[in-house]
LOSE-367853 format. One record per residue (C-alpha): y negated, z, x; residue in one letter; residue number from 0. Coordinates in pm, 1 decimal. Example, Ala and Ser with C-alpha at 12.3 -4.5 7.8 and 13.67 -1.06 7.14 Angstrom:
BEGIN
+----------+----------+----------+-----+-----+
!       yy !       zz !       xx ! res !   n !
+----------+----------+----------+-----+-----+
!    450.0 !    780.0 !   1230.0 !   A !   0 !
!    106.0 !    714.0 !   1367.0 !   S !   1 !
+----------+----------+----------+-----+-----+
END
This chain:
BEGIN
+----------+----------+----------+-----+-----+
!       yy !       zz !       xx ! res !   n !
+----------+----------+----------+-----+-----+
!   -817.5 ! -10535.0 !   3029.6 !   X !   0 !
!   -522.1 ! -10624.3 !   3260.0 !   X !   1 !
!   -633.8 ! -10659.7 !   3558.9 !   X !   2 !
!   -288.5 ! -10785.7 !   3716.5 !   X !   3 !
!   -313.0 ! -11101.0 !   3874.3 !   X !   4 !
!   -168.9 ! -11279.8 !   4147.0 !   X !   5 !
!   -282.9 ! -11228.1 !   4462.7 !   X !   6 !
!   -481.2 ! -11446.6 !   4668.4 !   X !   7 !
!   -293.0 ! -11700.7 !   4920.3 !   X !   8 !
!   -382.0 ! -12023.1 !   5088.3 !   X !   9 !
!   -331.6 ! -12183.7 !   4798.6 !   X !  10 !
!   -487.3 ! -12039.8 !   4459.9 !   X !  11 !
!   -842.3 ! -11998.4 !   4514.1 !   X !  12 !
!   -971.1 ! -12149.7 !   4246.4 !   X !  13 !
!   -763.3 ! -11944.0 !   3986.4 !   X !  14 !
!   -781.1 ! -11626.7 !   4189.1 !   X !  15 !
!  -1162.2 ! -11661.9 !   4164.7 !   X !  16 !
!  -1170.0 ! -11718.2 !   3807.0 !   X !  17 !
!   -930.2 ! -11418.3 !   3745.9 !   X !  18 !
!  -1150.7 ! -11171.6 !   4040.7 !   X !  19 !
!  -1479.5 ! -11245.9 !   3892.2 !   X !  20 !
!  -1330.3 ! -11114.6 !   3529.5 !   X !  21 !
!  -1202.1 ! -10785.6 !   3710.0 !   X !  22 !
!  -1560.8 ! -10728.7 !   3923.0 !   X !  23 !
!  -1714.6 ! -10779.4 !   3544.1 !   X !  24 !
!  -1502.9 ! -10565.9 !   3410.9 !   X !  25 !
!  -1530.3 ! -10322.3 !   3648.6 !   X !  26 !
!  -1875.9 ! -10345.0 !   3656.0 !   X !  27 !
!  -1938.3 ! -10397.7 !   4010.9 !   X !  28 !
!  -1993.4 ! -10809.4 !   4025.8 !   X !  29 !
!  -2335.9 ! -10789.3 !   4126.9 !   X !  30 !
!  -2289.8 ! -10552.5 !   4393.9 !   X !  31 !
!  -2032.9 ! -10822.2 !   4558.6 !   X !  32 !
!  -2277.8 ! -11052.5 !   4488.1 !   X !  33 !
!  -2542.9 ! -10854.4 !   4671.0 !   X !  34 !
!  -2793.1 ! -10882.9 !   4381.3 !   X !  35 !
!  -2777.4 ! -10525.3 !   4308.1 !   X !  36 !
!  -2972.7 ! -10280.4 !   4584.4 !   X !  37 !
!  -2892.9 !  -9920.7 !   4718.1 !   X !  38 !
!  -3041.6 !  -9682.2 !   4540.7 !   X !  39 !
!  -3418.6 !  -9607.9 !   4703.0 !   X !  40 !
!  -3468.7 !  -9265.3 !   4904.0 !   X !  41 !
!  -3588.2 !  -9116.5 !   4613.1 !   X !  42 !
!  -3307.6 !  -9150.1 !   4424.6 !   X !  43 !
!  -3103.7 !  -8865.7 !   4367.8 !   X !  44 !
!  -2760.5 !  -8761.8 !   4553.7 !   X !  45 !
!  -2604.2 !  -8829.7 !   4234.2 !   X !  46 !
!  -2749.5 !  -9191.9 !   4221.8 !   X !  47 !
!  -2666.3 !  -9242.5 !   4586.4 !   X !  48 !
!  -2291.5 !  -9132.7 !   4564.5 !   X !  49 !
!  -2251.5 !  -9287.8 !   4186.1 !   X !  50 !
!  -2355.2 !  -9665.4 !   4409.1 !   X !  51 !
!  -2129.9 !  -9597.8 !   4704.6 !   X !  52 !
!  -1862.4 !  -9530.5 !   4427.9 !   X !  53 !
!  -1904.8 !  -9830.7 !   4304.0 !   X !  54 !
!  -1905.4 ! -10060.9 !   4626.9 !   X !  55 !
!  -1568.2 !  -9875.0 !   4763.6 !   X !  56 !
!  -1482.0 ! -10026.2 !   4400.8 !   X !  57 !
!  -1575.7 ! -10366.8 !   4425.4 !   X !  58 !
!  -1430.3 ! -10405.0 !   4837.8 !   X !  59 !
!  -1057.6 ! -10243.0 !   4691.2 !   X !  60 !
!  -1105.1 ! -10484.3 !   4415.7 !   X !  61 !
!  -1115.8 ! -10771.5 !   4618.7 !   X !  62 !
!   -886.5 ! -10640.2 !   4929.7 !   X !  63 !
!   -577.5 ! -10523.7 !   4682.2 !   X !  64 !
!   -614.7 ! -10858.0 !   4510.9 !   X !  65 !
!   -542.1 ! -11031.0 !   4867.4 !   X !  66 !
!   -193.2 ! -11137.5 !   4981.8 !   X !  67 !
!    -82.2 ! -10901.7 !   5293.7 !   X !  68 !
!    -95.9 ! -11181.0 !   5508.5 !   X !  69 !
!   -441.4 ! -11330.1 !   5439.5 !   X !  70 !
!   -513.6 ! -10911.8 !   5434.9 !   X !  71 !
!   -624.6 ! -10871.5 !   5802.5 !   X !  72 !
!   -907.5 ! -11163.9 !   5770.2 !   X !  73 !
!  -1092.3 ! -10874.0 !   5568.9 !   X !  74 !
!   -942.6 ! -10568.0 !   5641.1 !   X !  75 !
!  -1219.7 ! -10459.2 !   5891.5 !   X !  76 !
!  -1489.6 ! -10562.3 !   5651.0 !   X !  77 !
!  -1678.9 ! -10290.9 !   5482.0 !   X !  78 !
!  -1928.1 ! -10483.0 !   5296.1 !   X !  79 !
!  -1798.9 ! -10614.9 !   4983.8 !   X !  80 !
!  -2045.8 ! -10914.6 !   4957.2 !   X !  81 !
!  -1889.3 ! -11060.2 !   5336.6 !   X !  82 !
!  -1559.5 ! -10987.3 !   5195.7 !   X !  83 !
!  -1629.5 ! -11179.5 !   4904.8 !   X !  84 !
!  -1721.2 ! -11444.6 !   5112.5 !   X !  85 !
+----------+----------+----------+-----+-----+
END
């Protein structure tokens, strides 16, 4: 998949949606932005646990490097990738 697409601005939403929701698919990390998918419990192993954190460092770079440098601060101290979805 080519996952090159032009970066948010004040102006594309609508198309820079569209393309970000095919990446997070792709990537399969969508319903962690979307906060439908859950930590693993505490009985989960370590392997579980790091394999999920993976995952939501994957969705927030997603989103952030797909964000103009100027519209970049507005998220950059955001660590949850559902607000920065938002």
């Amino acid at each position: 998949m080519n996952d090159k697409i032009a970066p948010l601005t004040s102006d594309n939403y609508p198309s820079w949606k569209q393309d970000m929701i095919a990446i997070l698919l792709d990537r399969n990390v969508y319903d962690i932005v979307l906060g439908k998918e859950n930590p693993p419990g505490v009985d989960a192993t370590e392997k579980e646990k790091m394999r999920f954190k993976k995952r939501c460092n994957k969705a927030f770079s997603s989103i952030y490097l797909n964000v103009s440098k100027d519209l970049r601060p507005l998220i950059a101290d955001i660590t949850e990738r559902k607000k920065a979805w938002e």
